[in-house]
Every structure is written in structure tokens, then in C-alpha cells.
C-alpha positions in Angstrom: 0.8 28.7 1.8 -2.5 28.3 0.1 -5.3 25.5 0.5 -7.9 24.6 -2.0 -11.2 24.4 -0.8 -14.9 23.7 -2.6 -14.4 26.6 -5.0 -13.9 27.4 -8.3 -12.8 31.2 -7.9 -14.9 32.6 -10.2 -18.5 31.4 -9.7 -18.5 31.2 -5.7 -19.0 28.0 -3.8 -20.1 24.4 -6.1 -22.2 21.7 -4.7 -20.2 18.8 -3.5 -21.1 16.4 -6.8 -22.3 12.7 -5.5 -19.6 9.9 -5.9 -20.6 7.4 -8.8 -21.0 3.9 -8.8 -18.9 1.5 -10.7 -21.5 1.5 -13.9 -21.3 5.3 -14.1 -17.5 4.9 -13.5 -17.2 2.4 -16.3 -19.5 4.3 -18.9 -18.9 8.2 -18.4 -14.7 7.4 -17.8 -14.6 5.4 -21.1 -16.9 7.7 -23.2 -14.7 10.9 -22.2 -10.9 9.0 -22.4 -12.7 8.2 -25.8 -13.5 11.7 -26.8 -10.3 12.6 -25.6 -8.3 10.5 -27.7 -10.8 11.2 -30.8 -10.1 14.6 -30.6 -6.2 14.5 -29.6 -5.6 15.0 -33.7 -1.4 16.1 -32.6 -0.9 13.8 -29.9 1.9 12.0 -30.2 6.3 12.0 -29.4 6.4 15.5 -30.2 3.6 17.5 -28.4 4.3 14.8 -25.2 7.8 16.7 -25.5 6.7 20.4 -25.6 3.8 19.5 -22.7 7.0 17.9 -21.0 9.0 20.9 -21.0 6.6 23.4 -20.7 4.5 21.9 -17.8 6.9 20.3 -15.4 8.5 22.2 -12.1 11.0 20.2 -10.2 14.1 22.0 -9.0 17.5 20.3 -8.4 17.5 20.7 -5.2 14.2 18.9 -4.4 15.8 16.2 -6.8 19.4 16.4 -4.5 16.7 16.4 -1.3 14.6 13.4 -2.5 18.3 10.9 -3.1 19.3 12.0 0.0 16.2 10.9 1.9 15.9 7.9 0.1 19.7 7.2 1.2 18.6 8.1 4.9 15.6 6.1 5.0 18.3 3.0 4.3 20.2 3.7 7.1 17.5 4.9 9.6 16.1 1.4 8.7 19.4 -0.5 9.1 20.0 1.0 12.4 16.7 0.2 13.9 17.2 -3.6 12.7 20.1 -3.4 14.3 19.8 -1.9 17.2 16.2 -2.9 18.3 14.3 -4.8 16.0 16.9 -7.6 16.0 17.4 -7.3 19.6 13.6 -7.6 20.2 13.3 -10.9 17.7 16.3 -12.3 19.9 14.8 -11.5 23.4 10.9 -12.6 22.4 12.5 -15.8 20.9 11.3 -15.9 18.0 11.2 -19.1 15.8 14.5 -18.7 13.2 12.0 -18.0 10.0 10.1 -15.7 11.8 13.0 -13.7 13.7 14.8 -13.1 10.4 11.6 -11.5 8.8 10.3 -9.9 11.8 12.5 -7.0 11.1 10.7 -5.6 7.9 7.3 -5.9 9.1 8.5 -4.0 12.0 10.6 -0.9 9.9 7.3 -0.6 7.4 4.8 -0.8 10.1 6.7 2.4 12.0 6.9 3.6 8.5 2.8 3.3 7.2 2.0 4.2 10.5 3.7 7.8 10.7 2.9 8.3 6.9 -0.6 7.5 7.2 -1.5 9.4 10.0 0.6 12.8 8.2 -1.9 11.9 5.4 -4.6 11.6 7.4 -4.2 15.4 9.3 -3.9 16.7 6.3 -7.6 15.3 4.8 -9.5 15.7 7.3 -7.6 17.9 9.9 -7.3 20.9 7.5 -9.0 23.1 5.0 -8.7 20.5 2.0 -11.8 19.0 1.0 -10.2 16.3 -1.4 -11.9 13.6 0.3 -15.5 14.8 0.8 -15.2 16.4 -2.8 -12.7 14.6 -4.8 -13.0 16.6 -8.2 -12.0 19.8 -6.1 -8.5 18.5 -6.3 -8.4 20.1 -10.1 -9.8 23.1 -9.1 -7.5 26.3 -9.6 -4.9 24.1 -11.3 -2.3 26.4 -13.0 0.7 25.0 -14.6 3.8 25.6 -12.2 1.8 26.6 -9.4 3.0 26.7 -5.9 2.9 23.4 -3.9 1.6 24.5 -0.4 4.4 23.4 2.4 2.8 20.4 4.0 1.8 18.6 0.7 5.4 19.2 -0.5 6.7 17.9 2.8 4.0 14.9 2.4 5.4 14.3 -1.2 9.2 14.6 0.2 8.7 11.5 2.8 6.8 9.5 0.5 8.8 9.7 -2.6 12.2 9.1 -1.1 10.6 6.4 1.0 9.7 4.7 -2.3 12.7 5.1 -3.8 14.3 3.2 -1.1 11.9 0.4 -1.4 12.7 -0.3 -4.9 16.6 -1.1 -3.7 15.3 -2.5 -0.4 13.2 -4.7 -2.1 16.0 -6.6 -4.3 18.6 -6.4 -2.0 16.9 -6.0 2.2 13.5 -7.8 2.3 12.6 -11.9 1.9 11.9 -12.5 -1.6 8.4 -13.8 -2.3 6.5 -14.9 -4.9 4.8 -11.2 -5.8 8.3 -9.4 -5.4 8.7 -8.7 -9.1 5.3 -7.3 -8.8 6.2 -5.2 -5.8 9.5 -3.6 -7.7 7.1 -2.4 -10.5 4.5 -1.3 -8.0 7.5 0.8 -6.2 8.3 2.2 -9.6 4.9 3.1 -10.8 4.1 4.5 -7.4 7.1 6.3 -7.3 6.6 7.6 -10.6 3.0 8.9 -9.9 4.5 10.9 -7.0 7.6 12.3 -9.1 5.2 13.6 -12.1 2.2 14.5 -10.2 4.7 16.4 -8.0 6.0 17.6 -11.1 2.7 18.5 -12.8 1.5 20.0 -9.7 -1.0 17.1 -9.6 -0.2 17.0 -5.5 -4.0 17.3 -4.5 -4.5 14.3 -6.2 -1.8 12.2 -4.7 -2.4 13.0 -1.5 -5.5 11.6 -1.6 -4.0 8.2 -3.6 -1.7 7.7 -0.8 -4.5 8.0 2.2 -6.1 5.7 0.6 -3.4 3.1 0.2 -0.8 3.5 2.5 -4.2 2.3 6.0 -3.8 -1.4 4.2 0.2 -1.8 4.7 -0.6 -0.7 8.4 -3.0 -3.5 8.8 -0.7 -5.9 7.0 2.6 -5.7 8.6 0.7 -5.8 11.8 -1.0 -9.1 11.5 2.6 -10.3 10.4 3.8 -9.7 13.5 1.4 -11.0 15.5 1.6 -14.4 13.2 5.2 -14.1 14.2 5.0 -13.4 17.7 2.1 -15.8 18.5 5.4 -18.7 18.8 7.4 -16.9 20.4 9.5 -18.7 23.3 8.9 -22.2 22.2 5.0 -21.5 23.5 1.7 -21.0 21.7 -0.2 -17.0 22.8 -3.4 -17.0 22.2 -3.9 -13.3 22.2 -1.3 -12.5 18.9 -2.9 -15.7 17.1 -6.5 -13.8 17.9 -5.2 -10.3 17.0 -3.3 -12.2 13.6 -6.7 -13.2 12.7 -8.7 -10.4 13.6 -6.0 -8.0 11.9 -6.1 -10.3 8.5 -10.0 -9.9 8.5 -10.2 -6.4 8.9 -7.3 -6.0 6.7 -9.3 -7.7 3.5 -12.3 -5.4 4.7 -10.1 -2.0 4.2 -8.5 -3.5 0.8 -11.4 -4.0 -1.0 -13.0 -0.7 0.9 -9.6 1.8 0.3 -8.5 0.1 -3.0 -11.2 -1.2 -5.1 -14.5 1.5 -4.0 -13.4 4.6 -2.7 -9.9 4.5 -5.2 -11.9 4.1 -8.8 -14.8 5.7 -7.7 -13.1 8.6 -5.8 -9.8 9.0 -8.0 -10.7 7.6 -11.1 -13.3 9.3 -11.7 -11.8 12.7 -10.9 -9.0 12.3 -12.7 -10.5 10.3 -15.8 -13.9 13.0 -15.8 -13.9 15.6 -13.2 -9.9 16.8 -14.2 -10.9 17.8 -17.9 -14.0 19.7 -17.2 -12.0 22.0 -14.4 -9.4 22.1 -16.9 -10.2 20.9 -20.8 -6.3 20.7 -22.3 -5.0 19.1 -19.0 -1.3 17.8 -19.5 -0.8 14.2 -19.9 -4.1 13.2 -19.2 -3.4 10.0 -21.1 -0.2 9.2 -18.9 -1.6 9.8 -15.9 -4.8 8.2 -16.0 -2.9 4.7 -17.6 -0.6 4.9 -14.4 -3.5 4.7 -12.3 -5.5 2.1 -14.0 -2.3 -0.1 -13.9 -2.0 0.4 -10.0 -5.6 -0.6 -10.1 -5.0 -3.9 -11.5 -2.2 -4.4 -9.2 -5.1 -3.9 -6.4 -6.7 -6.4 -7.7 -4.3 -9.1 -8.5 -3.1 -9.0 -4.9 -7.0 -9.3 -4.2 -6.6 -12.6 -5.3 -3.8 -13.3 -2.5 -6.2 -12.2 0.1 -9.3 -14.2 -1.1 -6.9 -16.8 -0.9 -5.8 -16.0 2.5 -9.3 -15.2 4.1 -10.2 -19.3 2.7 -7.3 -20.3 4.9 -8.4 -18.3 8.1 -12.6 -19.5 7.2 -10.5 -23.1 6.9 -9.0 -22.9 10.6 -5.5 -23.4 9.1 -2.5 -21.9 10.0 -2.5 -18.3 8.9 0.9 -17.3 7.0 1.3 -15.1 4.2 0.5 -16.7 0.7 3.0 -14.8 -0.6 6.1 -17.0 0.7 7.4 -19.5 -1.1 7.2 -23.2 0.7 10.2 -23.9 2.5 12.4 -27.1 3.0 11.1 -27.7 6.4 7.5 -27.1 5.8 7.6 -29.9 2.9 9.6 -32.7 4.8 6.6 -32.4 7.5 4.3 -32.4 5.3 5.6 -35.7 3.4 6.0 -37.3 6.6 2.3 -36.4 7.6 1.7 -38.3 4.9 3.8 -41.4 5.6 2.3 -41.7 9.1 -1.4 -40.0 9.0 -2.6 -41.3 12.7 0.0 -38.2 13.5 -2.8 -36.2 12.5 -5.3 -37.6 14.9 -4.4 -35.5 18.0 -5.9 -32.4 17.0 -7.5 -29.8 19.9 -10.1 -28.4 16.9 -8.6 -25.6 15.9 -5.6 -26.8 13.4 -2.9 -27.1 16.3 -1.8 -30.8 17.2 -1.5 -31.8 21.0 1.5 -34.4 21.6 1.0 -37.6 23.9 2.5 -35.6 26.9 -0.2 -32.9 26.7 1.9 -30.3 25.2 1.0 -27.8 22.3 2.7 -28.6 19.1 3.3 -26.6 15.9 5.0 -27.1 12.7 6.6 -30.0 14.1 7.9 -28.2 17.3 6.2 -28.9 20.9 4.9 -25.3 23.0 3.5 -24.8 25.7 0.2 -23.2 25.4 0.4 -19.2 27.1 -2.6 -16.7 26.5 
């Protein structure tokens, strides 16, 4: 098992090379993918083929190893709905909308967790300086070079876990008004790990998937706390304040992760830094469009959280903006507006106090618990 450090193997130790900004981004990226493409006289169907053929390593077993995974992860999350995360909706009494999607948040919060942390030991924990140096990822490349043990393992876990998300997606989770998106962010994502695995582009991807997977953590946590902050026909103040501190720091670590240190970090390696370490890269072109296209799915779902940041700066309840309105949500609403001195017990903070004093919340009276 081999690690690749600051080096470049024949001229001794290189100076870590500052990250850019997004102007030097923007300008140097373009004016080499330009270049590239100028110069690129025999691209086209046939030399994509022969680079195909003669650059990619995956063995049938690691394909048999990766269905069978993605098979397990389906059942390993069915029988933790099942047998405890089901259980634990029923015994906090959960409202009926938020016990029956109480279950996913739970399986992909256990999931980004674990993932997230591997990910982590293996940046900072280790000898790989990806993070602190992001063009050393290229460095050494070979075509159909070994893929140390713990990145392979890395690529194992998340590459079967995204292939059960694209069926678990349709067929498991709540639909919601991005899901379309999600199924094509499952498929891009998975196809980034597949190639890059394939291409021996793994230094690479380990450092995409740090740097996305800390957001999902965040996410699926504040979920649950939106969920369990109604549990038992009361109102707890602590998971309504953790739902709101989570959904804050979560819009922090999106635009942080996602939209700074993912262009300015991978981008740039992989759009600059991967054709000076190595000038006739394989499909630099594929790659690098991949990437860009998860990069406007960052920012598209940016527009979710702006959206959802207003609500929390607003004082109104805090849901995702991703659900679709149900049935219940717009009878109360149309009956708020049919009798609008309903709306003049308020205690200040968007939750409605009945005549009796107690705590009421989409239409159904709590008690009030910390």
C-alpha cells in the first residue's frame, strides 16, 4: 500500500502552491480547457474509445462486490426501519407526517456520519496531503496504477451506497419537489466514483466526497430535530433550538464545502493542476464537465437554502422547502383566512397559544416541554 505525498519523484519536495480565488479560477480554468480543446485536433468517438480501453482498470469482481453492496445497503436499511427506527418514531410519538419520514433522515444520518468521518481519517489522519495541497492528487498518476487499500475500501462503501440511492430514491424515500434532481445527482455522483475509480482518479474523489458528504450530516440532523421538536402531542424547545441552530450552520458549511473550497480546491486541480502533472491526461473533457455539472447542482439547491434561512430570519415554522404542500397544511391555511382573529393569539415566536393556555401547532394543541 502506497500514499502520495507533496512530491513529484523526480525533483524532490514542491512548494505547497496557494489556493486561487474565484477570478483566477474563472480566467486560468477557461484559458487552459480552451487550449485543450484547441489543440485536441483527434478528439472525438474514436480516440474517447481507444483512451476507454486502454485506460480503464475495473475487475469483475469489484463490479460483482460493488452490486452486492448496493443490494446490502437496501436491506441493512430496511432492517433498521424496521426494527428501530420505526419503533423509535412510534415510542417518541411522533406526529403521522413526521413519523413516516423520520426513518430516512435517520438511515442517511448513520450513513454520512460513518462515511464522513472514514473520509475524514483518511485526509487528515494519514500521509495524504490532498487537502493542504490539492494538485498533489495528480502527482505520480500512472495509467492502471494500484489503488492503495483504504481508498479502494473508501470507494467500495461509497459507490455501492449510491447505487442504492438511485433505487431508494424512486421507490423508499418521500418524493419531493428536487427528487428528479436528486436521481441525476445519484447518477452523476455515482458515475464520478465508477470512472475516477476506473481511471485511477481515487485521490481526487476522496477529496470530492469530504467535502460533500459534512452537509448531508448537518441536514438529516436538523430534520430530525424539526421532527422530534412535536413529539408526544407537546412543543421541546431544545430540538426546535438545535433545528434552527443545525439549519444555520448547515447553510454556513454548504456555501463553505460546496461553493469555496469545491471550485477553488477541485476545480482547479482538476481543470489546471491535472494537465501540468500529466499533459495527455485521459478524459480530461469528461471529467471536468461531470464536475462542473455537480457544481451547478450545488448551487441550485443554494437557492433552497436561501430560501430556507428567509424562513428561519422570518420566525416561521422551519420545514424543508423541498416538500410539496400537503392537504392538511392548505385546509388550515384557507381557514386562517376565513377567520383571521385566529391569528391574534400569538406568544412572538410563530406558535399560537389557545384560550386554555395551551401551545398550539399546525392546528393541534401541545403542551409546551423544554
Amino acid at each position: 500500500m502506497s500514499s502520495h505525498t507533496g512530491d513529484t519523484g523526480d525533483t524532490g519536495p514542491v512548494e505547497v502552491e496557494p489556493m486561487p480565488g474565484y477570478l483566477d479560477l474563472i480566467t486560468r480554468a477557461s484559458t487552459v480547457m480552451f487550449n485543450a480543446w484547441r489543440d485536441c485536433s483527434t478528439c472525438g468517438l474514436e480516440l474517447s474509445k481507444r483512451t476507454l480501453l486502454d485506460n480503464a482498470y475495473i475487475t469483475l469482481t469489484e463490479i460483482a462486490l460493488f452490486f452486492f453492496c448496493a443490494f446490502l445497503w437496501t436491506q441493512v436499511r430496511r432492517g433498521l426501519t424496521e426494527s428501530l427506527f420505526k419503533p423509535l418514531a412510534q415510542w417518541w410519538r411522533l406526529m403521522p407526517k413526521d413519523a413516516a419520514k423520520m426513518p430516512e433522515s435517520a438511515w442517511k444520518l448513520v450513513f454520512y456520519t460513518m462515511s464522513w468521518s472514514y473520509s475524514t481519517y483518511l485526509l487528515f489522519f494519514t500521509s495524504y496531503s490532498f487537502f493542504q495541497d490539492p494538485p498533489s492528487v495528480f502527482y505520480n498518476w500512472k495509467s492502471g496504477m494500484s489503488v492503495p487499500a483504504d481508498i479502494a475500501i473508501a470507494y467500495l462503501i461509497q459507490g455501492s451506497f449510491y447505487g442504492h440511492s438511485i433505487y431508494a430514491t424512486v421507490y423508499m424515500d418521500a418524493w419531493r419537489k428536487d427528487s428528479a434532481v436528486m436521481v441525476v445527482h445519484h447518477i452523476i455522483t455515482l458515475a464520478l466514483i465508477s470512472f475516477s475509480y476506473a481511471f485511477r482518479y481515487h485521490n481526487v474523489g476522496i477529496l470530492v466526497l469530504f467535502l460533500h458528504d459534512i452537509n448531508d450530516i448537518q441536514l438529516e440532523f436538523t430534520k430530525l430535530n424539526v421532527y422530534l421538536k412535536s413529539r408526544g402531542g407537546g412543543y421541546h424547545l431544545i430540538n426546535d433550538v438545535l433545528s434552527n441552530m443545525g439549519s444555520v450552520s448547515f447553510s454556513i458549511t454548504w456555501f463553505w464545502f460546496r461553493l469555496y473550497w469545491f471550485p477553488l480546491k477541485v476545480l482547479y486541480a482538476t481543470c489546471v493542476s491535472s494537465l501540468q502533472s500529466v499533459p495527455s491526461i485521459p478524459f480530461y473533457f469528461f471529467f471536468n464537465t461531470l464536475l462542473l455539472t455537480l457544481l451547478l447542482m450545488n448551487i441550485y439547491w443554494f437557492l433552497f437554502i436561501v430560501v430556507f434561512v428567509v424562513k428561519v430570519l422570518k420566525v416561521k415554522e422551519v420545514n424543508d422547502v423541498r416538500e410539496y404542500e400537503d392537504e392538511d397544511g392548505n385546509k388550515a391555511a384557507a381557514g386562517l383566512l376565513k377567520n383571521p382573529q385566529a391569528e391574534n393569539n400569538d406568544d412572538g415566536a410563530g406558535h399560537h397559544i389557545s384560550a386554555q393556555g395551551k401551545h398550539v401547532q399546525n392546528g393541534i394543541t401541545k403542551d409546551k416541554h423544554l
